[in-house]
Biopython code that builds the backbone (N, CA, C, O; Angstrom):
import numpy as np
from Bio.PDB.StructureBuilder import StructureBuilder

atoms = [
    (1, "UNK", "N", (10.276, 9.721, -1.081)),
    (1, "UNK", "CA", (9.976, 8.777, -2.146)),
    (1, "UNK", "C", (9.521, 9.577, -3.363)),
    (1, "UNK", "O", (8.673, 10.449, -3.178)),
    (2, "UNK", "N", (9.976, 9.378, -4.522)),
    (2, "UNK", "CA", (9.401, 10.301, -6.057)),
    (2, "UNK", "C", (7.954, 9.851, -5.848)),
    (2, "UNK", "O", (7.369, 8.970, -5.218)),
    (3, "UNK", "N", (7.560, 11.141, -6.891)),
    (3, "UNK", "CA", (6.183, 11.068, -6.799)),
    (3, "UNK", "C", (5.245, 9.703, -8.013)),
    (3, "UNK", "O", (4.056, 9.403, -8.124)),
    (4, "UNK", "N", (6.715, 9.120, -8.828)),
    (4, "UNK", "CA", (6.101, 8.313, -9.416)),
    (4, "UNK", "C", (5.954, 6.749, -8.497)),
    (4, "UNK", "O", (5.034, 5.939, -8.616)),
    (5, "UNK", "N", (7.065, 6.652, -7.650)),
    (5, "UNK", "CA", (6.846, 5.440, -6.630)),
    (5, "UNK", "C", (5.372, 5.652, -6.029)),
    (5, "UNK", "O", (4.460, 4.901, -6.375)),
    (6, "UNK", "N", (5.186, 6.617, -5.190)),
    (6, "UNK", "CA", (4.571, 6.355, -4.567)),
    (6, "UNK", "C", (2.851, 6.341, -5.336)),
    (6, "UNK", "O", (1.907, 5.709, -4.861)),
    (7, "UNK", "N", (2.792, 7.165, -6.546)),
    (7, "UNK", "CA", (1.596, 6.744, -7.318)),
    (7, "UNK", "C", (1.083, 5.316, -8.212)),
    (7, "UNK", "O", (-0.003, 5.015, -8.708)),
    (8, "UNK", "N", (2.795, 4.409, -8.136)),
    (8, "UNK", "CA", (2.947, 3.204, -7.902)),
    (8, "UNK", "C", (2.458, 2.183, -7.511)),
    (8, "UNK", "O", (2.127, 1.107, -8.009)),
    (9, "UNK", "N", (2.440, 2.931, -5.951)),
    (9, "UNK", "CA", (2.358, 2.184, -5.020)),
    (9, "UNK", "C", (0.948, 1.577, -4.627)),
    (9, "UNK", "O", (0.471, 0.504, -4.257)),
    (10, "UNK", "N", (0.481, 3.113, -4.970)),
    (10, "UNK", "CA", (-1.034, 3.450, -4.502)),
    (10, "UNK", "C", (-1.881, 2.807, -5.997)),
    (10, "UNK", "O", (-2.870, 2.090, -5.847)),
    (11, "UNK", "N", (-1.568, 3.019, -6.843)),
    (11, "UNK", "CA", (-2.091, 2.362, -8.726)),
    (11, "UNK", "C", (-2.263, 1.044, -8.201)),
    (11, "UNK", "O", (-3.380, 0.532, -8.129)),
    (12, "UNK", "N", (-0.709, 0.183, -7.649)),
    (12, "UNK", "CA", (-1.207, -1.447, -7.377)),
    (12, "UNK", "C", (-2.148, -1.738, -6.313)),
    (12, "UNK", "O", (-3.181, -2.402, -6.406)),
    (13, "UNK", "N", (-1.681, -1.176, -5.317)),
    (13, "UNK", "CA", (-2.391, -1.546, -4.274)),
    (13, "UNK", "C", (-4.167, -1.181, -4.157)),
    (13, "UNK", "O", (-4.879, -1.921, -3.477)),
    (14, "UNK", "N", (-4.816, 0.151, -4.971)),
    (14, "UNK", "CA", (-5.956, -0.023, -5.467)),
    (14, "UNK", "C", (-6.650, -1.158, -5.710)),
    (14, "UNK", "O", (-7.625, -1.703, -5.193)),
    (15, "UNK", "N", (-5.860, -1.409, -6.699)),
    (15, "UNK", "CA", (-6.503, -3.009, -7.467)),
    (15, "UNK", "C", (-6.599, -4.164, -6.569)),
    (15, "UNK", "O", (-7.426, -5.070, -6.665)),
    (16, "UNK", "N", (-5.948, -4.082, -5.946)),
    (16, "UNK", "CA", (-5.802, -5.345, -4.386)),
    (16, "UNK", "C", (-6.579, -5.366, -3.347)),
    (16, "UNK", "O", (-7.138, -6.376, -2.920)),
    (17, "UNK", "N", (-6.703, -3.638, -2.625)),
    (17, "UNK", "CA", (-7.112, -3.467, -1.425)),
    (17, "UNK", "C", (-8.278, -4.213, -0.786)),
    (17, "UNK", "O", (-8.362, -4.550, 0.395)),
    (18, "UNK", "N", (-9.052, -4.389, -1.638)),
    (18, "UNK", "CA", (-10.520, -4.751, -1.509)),
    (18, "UNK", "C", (-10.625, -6.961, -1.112)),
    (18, "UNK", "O", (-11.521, -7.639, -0.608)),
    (19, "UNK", "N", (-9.168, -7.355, -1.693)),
    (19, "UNK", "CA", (-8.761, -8.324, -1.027)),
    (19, "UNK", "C", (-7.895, -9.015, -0.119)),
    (19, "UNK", "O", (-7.390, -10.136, -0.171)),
    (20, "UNK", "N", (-7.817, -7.772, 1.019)),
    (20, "UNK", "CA", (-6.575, -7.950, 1.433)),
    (20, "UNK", "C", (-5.465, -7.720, 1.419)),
    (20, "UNK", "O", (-4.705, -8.011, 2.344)),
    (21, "UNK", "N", (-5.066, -7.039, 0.166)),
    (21, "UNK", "CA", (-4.007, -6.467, 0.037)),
    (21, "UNK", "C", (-3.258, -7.295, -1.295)),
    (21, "UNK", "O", (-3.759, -8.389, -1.560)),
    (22, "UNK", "N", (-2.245, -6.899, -2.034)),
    (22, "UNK", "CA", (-1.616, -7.105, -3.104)),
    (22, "UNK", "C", (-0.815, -8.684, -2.740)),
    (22, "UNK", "O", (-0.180, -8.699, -1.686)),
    (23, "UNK", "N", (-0.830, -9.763, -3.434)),
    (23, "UNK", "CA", (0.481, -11.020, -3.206)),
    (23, "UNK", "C", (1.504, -10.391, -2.954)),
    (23, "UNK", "O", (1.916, -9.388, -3.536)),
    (24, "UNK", "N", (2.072, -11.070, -1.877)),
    (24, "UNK", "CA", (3.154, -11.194, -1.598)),
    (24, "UNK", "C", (4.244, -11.453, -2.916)),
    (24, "UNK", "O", (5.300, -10.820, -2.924)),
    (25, "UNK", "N", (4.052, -12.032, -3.582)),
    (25, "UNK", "CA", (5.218, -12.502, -4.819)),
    (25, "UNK", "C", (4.648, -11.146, -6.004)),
    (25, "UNK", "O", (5.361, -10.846, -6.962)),
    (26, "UNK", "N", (3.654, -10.627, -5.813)),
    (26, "UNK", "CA", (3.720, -9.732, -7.048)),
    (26, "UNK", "C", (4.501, -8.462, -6.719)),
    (26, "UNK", "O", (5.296, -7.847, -7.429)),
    (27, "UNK", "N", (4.015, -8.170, -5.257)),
    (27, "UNK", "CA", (4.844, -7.242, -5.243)),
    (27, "UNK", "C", (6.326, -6.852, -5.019)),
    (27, "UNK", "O", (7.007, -5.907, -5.417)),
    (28, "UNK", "N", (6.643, -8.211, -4.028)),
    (28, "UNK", "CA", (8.287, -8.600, -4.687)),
    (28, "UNK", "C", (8.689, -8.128, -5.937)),
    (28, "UNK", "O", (9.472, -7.188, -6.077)),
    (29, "UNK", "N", (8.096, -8.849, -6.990)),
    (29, "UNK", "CA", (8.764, -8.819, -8.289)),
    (29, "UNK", "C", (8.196, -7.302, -9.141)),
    (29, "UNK", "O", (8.896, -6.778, -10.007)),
    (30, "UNK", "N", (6.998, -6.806, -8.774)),
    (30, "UNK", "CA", (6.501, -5.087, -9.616)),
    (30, "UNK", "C", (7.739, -4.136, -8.790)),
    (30, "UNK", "O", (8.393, -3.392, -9.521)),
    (31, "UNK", "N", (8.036, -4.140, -7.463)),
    (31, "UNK", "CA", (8.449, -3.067, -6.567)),
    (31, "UNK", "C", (9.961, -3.475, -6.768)),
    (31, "UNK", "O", (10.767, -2.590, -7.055)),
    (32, "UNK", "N", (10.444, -5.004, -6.605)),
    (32, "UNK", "CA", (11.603, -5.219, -5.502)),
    (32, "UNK", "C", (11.614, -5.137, -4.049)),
    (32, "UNK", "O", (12.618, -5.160, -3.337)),
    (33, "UNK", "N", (10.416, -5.039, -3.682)),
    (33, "UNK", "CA", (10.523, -4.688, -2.117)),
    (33, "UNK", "C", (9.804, -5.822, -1.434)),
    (33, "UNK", "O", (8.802, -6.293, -1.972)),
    (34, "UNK", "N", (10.201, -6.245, -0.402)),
    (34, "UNK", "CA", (9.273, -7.295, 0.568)),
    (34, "UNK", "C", (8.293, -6.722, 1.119)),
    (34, "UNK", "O", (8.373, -5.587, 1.588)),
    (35, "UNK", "N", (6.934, -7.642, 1.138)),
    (35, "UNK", "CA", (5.809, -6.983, 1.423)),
    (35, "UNK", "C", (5.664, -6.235, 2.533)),
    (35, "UNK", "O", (4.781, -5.388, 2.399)),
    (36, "UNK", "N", (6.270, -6.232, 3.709)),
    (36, "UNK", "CA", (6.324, -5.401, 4.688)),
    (36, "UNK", "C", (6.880, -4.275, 4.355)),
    (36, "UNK", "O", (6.066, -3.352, 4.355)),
    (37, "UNK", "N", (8.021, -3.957, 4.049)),
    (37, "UNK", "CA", (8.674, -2.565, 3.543)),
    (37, "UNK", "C", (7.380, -1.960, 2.450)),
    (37, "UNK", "O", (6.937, -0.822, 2.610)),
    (38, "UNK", "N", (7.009, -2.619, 1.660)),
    (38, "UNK", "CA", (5.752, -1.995, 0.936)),
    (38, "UNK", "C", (4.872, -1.493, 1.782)),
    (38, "UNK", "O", (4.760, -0.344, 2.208)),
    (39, "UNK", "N", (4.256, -2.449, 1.991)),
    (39, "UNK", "CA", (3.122, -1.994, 3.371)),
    (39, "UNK", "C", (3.277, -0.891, 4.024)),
    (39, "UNK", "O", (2.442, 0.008, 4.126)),
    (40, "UNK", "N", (4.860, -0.943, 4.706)),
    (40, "UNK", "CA", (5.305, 0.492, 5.960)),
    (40, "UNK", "C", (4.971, 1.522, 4.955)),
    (40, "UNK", "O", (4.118, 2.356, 5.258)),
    (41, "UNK", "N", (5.631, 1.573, 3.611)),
    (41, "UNK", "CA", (5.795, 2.689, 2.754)),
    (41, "UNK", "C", (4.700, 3.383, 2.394)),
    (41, "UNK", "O", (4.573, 4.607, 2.355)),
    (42, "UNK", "N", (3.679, 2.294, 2.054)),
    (42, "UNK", "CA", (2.160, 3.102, 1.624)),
    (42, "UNK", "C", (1.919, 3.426, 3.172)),
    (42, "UNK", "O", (1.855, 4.633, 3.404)),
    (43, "UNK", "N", (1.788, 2.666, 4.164)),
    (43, "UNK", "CA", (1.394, 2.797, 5.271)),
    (43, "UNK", "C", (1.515, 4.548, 5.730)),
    (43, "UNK", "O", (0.565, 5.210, 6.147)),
    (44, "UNK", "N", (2.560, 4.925, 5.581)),
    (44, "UNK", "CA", (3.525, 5.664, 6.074)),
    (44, "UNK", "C", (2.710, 7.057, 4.990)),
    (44, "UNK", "O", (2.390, 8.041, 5.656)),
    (45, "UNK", "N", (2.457, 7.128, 3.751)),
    (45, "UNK", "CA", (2.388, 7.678, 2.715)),
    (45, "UNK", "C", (0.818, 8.146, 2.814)),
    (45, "UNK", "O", (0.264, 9.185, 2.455)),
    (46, "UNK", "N", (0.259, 6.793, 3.536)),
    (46, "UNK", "CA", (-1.293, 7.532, 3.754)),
    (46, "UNK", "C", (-1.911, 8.214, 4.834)),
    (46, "UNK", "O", (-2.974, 8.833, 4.875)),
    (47, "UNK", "N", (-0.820, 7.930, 5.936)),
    (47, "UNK", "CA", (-1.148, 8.286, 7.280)),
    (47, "UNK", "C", (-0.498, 10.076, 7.213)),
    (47, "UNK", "O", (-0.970, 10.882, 8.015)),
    (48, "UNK", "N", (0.406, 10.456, 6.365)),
    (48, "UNK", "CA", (0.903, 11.541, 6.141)),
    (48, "UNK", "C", (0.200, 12.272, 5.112)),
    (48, "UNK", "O", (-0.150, 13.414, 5.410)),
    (49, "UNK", "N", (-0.065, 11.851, 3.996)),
    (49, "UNK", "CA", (-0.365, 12.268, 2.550)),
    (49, "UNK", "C", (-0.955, 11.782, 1.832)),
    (49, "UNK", "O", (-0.363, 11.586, 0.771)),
    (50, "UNK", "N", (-2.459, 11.274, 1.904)),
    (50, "UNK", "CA", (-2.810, 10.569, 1.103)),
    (50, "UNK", "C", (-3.035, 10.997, -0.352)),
    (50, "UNK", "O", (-3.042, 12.222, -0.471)),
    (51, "UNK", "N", (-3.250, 10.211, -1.668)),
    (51, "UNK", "CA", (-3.054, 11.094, -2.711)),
    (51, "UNK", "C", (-4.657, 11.596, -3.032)),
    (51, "UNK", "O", (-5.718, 10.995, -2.866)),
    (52, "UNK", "N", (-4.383, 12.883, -3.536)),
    (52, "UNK", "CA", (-6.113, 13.440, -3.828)),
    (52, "UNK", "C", (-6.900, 12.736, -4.436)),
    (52, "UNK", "O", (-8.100, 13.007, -4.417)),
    (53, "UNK", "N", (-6.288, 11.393, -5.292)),
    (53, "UNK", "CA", (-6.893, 10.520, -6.379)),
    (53, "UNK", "C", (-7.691, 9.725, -5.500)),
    (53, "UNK", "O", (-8.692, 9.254, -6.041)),
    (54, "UNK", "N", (-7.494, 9.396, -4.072)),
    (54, "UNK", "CA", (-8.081, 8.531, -2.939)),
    (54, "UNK", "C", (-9.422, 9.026, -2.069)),
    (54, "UNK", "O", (-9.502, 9.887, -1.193)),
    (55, "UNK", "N", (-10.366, 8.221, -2.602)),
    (55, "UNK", "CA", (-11.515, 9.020, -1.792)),
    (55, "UNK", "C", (-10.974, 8.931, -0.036)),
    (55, "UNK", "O", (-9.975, 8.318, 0.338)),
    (56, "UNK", "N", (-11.691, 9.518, 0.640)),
    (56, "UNK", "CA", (-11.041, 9.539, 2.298)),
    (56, "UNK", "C", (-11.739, 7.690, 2.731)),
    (56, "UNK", "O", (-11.306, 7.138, 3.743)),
    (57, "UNK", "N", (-12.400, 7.237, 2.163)),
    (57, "UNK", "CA", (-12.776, 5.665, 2.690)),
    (57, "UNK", "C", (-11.993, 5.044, 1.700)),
    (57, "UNK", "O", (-11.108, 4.481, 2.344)),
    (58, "UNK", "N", (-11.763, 4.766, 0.210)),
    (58, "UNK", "CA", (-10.187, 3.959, 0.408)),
    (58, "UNK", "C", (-9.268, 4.345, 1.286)),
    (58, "UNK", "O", (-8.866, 3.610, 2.188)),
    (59, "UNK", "N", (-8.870, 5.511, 1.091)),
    (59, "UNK", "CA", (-7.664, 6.054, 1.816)),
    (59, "UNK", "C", (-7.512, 5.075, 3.463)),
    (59, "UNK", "O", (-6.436, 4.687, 3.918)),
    (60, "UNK", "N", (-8.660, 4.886, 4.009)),
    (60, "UNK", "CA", (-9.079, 4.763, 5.263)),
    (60, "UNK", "C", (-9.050, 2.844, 5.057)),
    (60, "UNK", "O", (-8.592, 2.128, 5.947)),
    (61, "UNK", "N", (-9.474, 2.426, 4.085)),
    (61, "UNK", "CA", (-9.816, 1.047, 3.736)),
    (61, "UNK", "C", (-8.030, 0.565, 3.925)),
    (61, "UNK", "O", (-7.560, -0.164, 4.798)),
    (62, "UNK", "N", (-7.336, 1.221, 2.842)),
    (62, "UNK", "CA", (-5.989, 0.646, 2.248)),
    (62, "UNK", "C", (-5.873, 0.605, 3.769)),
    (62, "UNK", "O", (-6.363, -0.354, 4.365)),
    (63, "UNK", "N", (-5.360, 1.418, 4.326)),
    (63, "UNK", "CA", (-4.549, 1.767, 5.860)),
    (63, "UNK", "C", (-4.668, 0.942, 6.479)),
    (63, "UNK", "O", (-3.657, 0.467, 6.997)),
    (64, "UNK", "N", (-6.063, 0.309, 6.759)),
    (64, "UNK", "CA", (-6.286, -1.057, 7.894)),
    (64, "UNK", "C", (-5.816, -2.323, 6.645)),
    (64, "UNK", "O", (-5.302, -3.196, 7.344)),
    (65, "UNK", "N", (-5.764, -2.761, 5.315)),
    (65, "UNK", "CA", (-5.171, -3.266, 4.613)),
    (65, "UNK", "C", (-3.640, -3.661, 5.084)),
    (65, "UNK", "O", (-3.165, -4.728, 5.473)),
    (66, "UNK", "N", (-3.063, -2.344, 4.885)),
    (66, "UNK", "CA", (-1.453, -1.840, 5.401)),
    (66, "UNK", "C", (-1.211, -2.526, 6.933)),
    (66, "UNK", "O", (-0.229, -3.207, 7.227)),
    (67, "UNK", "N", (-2.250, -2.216, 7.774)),
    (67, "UNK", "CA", (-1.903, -2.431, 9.313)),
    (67, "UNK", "C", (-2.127, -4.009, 9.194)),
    (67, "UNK", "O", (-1.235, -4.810, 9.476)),
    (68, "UNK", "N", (-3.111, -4.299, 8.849)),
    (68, "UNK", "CA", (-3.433, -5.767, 9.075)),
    (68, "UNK", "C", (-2.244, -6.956, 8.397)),
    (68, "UNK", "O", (-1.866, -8.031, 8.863)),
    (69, "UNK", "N", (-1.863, -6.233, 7.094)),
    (69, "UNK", "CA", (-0.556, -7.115, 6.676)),
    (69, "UNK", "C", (0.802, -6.980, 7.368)),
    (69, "UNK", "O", (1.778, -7.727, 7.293)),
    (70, "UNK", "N", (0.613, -5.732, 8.132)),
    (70, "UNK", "CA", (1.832, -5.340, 8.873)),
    (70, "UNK", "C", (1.985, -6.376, 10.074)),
    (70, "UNK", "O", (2.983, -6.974, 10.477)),
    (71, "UNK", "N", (0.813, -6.385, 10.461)),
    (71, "UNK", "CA", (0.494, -7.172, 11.994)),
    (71, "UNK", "C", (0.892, -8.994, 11.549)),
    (71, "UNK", "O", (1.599, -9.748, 12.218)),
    (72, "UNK", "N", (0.221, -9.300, 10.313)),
    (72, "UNK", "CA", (0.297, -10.813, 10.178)),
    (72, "UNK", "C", (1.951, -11.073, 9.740)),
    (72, "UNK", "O", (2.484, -12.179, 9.646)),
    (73, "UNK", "N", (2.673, -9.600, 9.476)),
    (73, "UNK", "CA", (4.545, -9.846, 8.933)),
    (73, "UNK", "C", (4.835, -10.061, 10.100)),
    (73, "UNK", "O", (5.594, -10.998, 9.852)),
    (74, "UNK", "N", (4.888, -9.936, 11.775)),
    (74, "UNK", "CA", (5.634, -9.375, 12.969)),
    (74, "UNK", "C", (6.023, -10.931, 13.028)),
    (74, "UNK", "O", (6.765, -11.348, 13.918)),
]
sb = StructureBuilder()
sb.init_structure("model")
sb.init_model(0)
sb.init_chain("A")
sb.init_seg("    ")
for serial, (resi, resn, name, xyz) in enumerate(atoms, 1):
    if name == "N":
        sb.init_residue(resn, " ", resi, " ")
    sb.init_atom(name, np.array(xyz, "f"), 0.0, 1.0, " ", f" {name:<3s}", serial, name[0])
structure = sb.get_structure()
């Protein structure tokens, strides 16, 4: 993923994390992507690489964010 997606990714989802995670319809329409494919992507992005801009407790916050929206998509 470029390094501007995924600072993207991590810019919106900041602003969200702290409620659960970003709408479903915003991020449709900011990304193009359905909220699960988002989710996997940061998911995926923090469990590998989180960005240095992320203290290690967001980093740790977003992730159960990521899992928990992952779990309520199945």
């Amino acid at each position: 993923m470029p390094e501007t997606d995924t600072a993207e990714l991590v810019d919106f989802e900041r602003r969200w994390y702290r409620l659960g995670g970003g709408p479903a319809d915003d991020i449709e329409t900011e990304f193009g992507l359905p909220p699960a494919t988002f989710f996997r992507r940061l998911e995926d992005l923090l469990e590998t690489d989180p960005p240095e801009t992320l203290t290690p407790s967001e980093a740790s916050a977003m992730l159960r964010v990521c899992r928990r929206r992952l779990w309520l998509d199945e």
